[in-house]
mmCIF file of the C-alpha atoms, coordinates in Angstrom:
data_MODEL
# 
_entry.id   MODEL 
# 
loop_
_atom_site.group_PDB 
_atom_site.id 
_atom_site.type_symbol 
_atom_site.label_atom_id 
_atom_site.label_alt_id 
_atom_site.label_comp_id 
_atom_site.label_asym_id 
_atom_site.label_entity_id 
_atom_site.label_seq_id 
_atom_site.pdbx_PDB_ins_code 
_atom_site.Cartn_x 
_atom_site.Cartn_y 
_atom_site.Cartn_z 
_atom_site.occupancy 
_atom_site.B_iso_or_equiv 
_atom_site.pdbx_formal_charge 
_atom_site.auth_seq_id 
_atom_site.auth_comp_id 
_atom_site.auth_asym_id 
_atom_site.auth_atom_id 
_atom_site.pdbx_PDB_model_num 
ATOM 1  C CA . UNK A 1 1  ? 13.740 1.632   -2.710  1.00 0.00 ? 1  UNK A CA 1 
ATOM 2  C CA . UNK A 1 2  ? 13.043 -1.360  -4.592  1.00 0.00 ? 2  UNK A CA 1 
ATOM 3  C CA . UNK A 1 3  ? 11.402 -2.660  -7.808  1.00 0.00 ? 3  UNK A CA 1 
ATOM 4  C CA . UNK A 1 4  ? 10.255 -6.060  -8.923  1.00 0.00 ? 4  UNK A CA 1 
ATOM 5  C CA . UNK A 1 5  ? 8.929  -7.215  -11.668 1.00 0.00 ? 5  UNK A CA 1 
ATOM 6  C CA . UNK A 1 6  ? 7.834  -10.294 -14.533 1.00 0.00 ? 6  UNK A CA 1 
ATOM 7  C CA . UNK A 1 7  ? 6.673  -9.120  -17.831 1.00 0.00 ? 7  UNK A CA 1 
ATOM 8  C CA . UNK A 1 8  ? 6.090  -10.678 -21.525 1.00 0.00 ? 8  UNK A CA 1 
ATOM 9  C CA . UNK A 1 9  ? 5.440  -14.803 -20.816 1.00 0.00 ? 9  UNK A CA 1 
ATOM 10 C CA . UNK A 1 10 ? 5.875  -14.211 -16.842 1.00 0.00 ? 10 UNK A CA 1 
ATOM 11 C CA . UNK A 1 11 ? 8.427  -16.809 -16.813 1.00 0.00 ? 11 UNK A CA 1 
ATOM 12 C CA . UNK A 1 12 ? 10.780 -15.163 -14.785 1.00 0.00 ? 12 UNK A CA 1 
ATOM 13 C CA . UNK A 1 13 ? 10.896 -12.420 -11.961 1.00 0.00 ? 13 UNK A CA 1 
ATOM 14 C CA . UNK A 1 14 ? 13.706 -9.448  -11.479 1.00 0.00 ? 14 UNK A CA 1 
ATOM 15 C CA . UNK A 1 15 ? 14.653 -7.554  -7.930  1.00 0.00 ? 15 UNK A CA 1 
ATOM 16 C CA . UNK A 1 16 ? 16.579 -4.541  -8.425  1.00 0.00 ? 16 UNK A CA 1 
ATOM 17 C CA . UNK A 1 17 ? 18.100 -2.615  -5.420  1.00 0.00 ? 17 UNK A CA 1 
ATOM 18 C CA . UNK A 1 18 ? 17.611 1.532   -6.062  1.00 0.00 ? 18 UNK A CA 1 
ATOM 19 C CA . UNK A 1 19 ? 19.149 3.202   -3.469  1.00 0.00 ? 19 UNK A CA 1 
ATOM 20 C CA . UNK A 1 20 ? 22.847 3.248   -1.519  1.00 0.00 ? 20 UNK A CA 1 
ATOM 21 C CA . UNK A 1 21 ? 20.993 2.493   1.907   1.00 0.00 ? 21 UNK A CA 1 
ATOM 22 C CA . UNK A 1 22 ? 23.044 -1.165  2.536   1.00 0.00 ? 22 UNK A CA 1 
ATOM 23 C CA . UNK A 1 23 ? 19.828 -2.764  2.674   1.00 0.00 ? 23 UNK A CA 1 
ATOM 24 C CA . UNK A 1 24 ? 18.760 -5.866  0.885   1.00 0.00 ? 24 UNK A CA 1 
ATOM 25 C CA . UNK A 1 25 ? 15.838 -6.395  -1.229  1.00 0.00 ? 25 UNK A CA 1 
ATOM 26 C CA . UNK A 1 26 ? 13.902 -9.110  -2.507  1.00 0.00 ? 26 UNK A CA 1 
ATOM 27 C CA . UNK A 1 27 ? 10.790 -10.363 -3.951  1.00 0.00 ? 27 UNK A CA 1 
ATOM 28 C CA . UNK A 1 28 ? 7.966  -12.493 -2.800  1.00 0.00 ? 28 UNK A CA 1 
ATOM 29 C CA . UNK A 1 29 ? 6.248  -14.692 -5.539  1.00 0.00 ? 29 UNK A CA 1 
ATOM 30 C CA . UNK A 1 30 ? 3.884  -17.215 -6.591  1.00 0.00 ? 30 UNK A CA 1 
ATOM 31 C CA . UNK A 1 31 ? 4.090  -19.152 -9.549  1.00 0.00 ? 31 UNK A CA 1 
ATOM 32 C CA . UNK A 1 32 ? 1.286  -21.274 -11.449 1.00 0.00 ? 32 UNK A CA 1 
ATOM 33 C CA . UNK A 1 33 ? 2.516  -24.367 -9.342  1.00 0.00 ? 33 UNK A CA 1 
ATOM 34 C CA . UNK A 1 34 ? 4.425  -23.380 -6.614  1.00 0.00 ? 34 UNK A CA 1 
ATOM 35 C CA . UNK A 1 35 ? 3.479  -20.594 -3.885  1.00 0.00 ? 35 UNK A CA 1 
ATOM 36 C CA . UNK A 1 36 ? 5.458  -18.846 -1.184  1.00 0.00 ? 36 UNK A CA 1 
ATOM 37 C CA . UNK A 1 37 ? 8.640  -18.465 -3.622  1.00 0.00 ? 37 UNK A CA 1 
ATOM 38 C CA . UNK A 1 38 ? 11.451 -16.009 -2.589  1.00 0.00 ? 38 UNK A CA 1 
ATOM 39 C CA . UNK A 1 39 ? 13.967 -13.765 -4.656  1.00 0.00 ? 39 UNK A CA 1 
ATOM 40 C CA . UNK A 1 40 ? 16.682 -12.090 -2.989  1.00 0.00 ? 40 UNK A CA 1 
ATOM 41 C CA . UNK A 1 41 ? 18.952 -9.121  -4.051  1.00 0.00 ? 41 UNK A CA 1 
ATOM 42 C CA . UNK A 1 42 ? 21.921 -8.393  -1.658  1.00 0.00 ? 42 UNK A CA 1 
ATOM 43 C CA . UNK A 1 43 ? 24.050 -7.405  -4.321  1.00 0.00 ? 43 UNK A CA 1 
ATOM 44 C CA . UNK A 1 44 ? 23.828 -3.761  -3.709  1.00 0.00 ? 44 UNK A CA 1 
ATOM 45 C CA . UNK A 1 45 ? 22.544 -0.778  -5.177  1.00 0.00 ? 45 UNK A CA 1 
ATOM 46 C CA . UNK A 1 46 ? 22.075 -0.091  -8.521  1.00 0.00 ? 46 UNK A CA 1 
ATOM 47 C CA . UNK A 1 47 ? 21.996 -4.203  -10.013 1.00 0.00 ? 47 UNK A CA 1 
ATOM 48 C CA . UNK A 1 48 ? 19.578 -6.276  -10.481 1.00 0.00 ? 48 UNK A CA 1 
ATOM 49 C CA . UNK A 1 49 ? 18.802 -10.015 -9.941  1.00 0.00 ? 49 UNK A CA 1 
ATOM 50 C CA . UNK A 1 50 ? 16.801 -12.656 -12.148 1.00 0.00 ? 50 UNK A CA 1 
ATOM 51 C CA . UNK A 1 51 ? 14.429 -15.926 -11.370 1.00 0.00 ? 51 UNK A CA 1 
ATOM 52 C CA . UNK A 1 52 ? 14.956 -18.524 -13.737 1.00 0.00 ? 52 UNK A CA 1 
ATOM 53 C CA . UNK A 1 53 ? 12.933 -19.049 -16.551 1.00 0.00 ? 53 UNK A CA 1 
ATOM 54 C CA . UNK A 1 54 ? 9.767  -21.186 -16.997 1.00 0.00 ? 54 UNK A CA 1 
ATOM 55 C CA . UNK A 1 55 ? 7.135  -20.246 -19.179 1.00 0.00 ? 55 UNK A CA 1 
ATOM 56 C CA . UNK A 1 56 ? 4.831  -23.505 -18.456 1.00 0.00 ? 56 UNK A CA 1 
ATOM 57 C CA . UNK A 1 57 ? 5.209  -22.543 -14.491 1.00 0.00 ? 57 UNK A CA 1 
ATOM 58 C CA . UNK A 1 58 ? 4.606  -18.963 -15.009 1.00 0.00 ? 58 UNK A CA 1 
ATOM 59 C CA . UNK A 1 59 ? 4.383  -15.924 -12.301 1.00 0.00 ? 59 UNK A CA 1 
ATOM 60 C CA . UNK A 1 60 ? 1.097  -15.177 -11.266 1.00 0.00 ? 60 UNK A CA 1 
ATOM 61 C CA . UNK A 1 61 ? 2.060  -12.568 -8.579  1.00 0.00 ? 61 UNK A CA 1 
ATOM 62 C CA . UNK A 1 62 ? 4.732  -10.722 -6.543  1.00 0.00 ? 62 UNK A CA 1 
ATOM 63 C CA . UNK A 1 63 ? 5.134  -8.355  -4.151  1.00 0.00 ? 63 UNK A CA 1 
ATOM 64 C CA . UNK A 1 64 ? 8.267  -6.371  -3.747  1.00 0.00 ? 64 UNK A CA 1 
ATOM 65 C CA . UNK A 1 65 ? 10.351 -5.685  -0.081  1.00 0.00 ? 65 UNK A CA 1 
ATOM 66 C CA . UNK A 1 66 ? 12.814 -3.877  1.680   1.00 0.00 ? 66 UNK A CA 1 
ATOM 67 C CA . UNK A 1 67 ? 14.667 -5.933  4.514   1.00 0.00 ? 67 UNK A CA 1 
ATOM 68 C CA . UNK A 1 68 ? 14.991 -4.422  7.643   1.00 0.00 ? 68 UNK A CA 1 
ATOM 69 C CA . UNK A 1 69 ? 16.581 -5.594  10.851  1.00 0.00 ? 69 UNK A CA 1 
ATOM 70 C CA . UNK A 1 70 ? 14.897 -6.079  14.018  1.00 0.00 ? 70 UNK A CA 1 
ATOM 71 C CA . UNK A 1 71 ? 11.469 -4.140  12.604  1.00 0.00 ? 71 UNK A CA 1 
ATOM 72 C CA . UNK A 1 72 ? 9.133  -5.594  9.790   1.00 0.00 ? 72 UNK A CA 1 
ATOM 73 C CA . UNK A 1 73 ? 10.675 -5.313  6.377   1.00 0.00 ? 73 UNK A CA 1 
ATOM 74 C CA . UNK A 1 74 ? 8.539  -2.929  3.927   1.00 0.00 ? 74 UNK A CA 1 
ATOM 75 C CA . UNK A 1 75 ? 6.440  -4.878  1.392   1.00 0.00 ? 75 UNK A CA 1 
ATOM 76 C CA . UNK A 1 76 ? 4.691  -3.045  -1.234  1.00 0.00 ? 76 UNK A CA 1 
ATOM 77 C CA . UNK A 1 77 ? 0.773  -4.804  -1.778  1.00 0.00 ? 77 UNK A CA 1 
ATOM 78 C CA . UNK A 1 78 ? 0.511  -7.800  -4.269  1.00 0.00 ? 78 UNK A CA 1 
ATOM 79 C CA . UNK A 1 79 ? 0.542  -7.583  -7.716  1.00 0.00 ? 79 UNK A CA 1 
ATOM 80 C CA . UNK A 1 80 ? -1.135 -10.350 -9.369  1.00 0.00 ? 80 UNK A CA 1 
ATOM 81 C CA . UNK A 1 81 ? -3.440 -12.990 -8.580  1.00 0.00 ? 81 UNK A CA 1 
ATOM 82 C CA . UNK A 1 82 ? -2.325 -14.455 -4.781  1.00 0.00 ? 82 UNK A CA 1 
# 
């Protein structure tokens, strides 16, 4: 399971890992000027991991995944404007 999300300004972006499965998450993102952006999470279950903060470059979408070797990693659908 995981969970990502930007809230208030959308300046920054968090990945948290839900479940003991020793799989890494991470998020997908686009900001105002920069697309194809990457947040990773490999620091187990139960913590969470933060994008830096920019309000002037803020997110305008993300999409939240599960990596999984050798087979496509689950991606929940886009949140946002991509």
């Amino acid at each position: 399971m995981r969970a990502a999300w930007s809230k208030g300004t959308n300046g920054a972006i968090a990945v948290k890992d839900t479940d003991a499965d020793s799989r890494e998450v991470y998020a997908n993102y686009d900001r105002r000027y920069n697309d194809g952006l990457e947040l990773r999470n490999s620091s187990g279950n139960g913590t969470t991991v933060y994008s830096g903060m920019d309000t002037a470059n803020y997110v305008k979408a993300l999409q939240a995944c599960v990596a999984i070797n050798f087979a496509p990693d689950d991606c929940t659908s886009w949140a946002g404007d991509h």
